[in-house]
Structures are given as structure tokens and as C-alpha cells.
N, C-alpha and C positions, 0 to 999 in steps of 0.2 A: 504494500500500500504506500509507504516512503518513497518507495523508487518512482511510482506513479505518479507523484504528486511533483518530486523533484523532476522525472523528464518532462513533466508537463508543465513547470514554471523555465524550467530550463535546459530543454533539451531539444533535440532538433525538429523541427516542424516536417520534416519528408517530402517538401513539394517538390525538388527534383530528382525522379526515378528513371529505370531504364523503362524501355519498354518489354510489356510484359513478356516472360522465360518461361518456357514447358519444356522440360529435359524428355528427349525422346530416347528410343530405340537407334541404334545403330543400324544401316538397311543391311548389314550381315548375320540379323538375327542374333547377335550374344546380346545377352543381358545387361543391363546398367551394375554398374560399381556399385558395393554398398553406401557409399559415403556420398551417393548423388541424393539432389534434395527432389520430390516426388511434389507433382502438381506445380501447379502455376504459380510462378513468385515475380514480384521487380525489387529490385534493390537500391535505397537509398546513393541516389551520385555524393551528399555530401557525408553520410557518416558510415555507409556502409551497408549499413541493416537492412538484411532483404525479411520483405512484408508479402503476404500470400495474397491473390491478385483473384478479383472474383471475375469470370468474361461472361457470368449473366448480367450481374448488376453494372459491368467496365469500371470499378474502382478496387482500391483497397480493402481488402474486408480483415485485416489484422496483423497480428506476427504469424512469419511461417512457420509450418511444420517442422520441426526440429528431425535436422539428418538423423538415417541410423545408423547405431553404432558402429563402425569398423571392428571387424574381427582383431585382436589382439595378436601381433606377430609372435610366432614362435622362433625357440630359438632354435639353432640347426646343429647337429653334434656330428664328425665325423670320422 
């Protein structure tokens, strides 16, 4: 609730974004990387922060989906 209030007296406003990003499919059929982010996002040009992107409504409808996890490297013994 603090952080809310603080980005909201003083935090960035988000009016310049990219235009909106949909991570596809590769046309050779492998699968997306785990650590790709899923649905529709634009990202902040001034701080960064990508925001999930609604194409019914054509605006912002929040924060995005938070990536998932990467699988955790093992180590290799030989």
C-alpha cells in the first residue's frame, strides 16, 4: 500500500510506451524459452516497466504477468 501511494505521488506517469508486444512462436515450431513473458505487454520508454496491454479495450489494463521461473542451472561433473 506504501509503495502505491509513493509511485503514485512520485513515480512515473507511463505515457511513453512501445507499441504493443505479443511474443510468438518461432515459424520452426520449437517452443518459446521459459523466461519469455506470455500475452500482450508494452513497456515503459522512460522507466522500463512493461505493463500488460488489453487489444479489446486498446489501453493498459495493468502490471504484466510476471515471467516464469527459469529452470535453475545445474552443475556439470566430469
Amino acid at each position: 500500500m506504501l509503495e502505491f501511494i509513493l509511485n503514485l505521488l512520485f513515480g512515473c506517469s507511463h505515457r511513453r510506451t512501445t507499441f504493443p508486444l505479443t511474443p510468438t512462436r518461432k515459424s520452426s515450431g520449437h517452443p518459446l524459452p521459459r523466461t519469455t513473458r506470455l500475452g500482450t505487454y508494452v513497456a515503459c520508454l522512460d522507466c522500463g516497466k512493461e505493463l500488460a496491454y488489453d487489444w479489446d479495450e486498446m489501453r493498459v489494463s495493468g502490471p504484466a504477468l510476471p515471467r516464469p521461473n527459469a529452470p535453475e542451472a545445474q552443475p556439470s561433473f566430469r
